[in-house]
Each structure stands twice: as C-alpha cells, then as structure tokens.
C-alpha positions in Angstrom: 148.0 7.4 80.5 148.0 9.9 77.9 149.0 13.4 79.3 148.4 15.5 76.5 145.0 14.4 75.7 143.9 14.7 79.2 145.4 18.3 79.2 143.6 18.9 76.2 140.4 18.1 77.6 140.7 19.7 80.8 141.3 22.9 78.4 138.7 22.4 76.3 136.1 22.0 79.3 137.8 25.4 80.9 137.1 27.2 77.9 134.0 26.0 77.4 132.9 27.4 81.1 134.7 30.7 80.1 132.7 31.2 77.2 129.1 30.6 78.9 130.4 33.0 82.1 131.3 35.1 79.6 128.2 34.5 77.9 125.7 35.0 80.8 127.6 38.3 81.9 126.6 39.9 78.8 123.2 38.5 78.9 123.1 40.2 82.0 124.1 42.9 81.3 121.8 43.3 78.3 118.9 42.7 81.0 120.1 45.5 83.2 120.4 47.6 80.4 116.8 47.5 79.2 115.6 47.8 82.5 116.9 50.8 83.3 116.1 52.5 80.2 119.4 52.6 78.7 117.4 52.1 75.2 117.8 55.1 73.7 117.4 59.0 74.7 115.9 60.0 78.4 112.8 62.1 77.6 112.8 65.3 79.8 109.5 65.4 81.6 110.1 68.1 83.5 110.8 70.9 80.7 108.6 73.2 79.6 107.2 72.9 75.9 107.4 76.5 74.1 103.9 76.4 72.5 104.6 80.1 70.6 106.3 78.6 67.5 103.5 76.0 67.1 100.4 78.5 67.2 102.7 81.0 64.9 102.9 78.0 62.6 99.3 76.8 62.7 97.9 80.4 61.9 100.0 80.9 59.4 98.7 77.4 57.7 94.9 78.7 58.4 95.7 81.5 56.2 97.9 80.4 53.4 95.4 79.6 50.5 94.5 75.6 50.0 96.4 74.0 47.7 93.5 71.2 47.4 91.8 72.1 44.1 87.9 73.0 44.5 86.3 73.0 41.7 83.9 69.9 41.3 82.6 70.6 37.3 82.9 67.3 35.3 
C-alpha cells in the first residue's frame, strides 16, 4: 500500500473541510452582520434637528431675485 498517496489524500480531504468551515464562518458572520445593522452609519433618532439654519436659508432663497429668465416675447 502506498503511504504517501493515502497521506496525501487524507490532507487533501482536511483541507478541503478547513476551507468550507472556514467558508461558512464568514458566511455567518456576513449574516450577523447585516442583521444587526452593521451596514453602515447608526442614524441618531433621538437627537434633535436644529431647524434655525434651514428657515434662515429658505428665506433668504424667497428673496434673492430668480435667476429663471421671464420674459416670454418671441
């Protein structure tokens, strides 16, 4: 009987299981990830919005003079 080739595929098969444990653990872990809402940046629902800046902005667009030309003559 051939030792080396049954050692060899004894290592091969080990390495194989390796890499899909290894492979399912990140899967896994990907899965947790999204589900917890690891995606990207937490949104703060529980601070206040400052709404000064905004009005101060949107009056100041009501009065600035339209930069949409009126004048309809052919």
């Amino acid at each position: 009987m051939n030792r080396k080739a049954t050692f060899a595929k004894r290592q091969r098969e080990s390495d194989l299981k390796d890499h899909a444990r290894q492979k399912q653990e990140r899967k896994a872990a990907r899965q947790n990830a999204t589900t917890t809402g690891e995606k990207g940046p937490q949104i703060a629902w529980d601070e206040a919005v400052d709404t000064t800046a905004a009005s101060a902005n949107t009056e100041a667009m009501a009065n600035a003079p339209s930069l949409v030309p009126t004048d309809d003559t052919p």
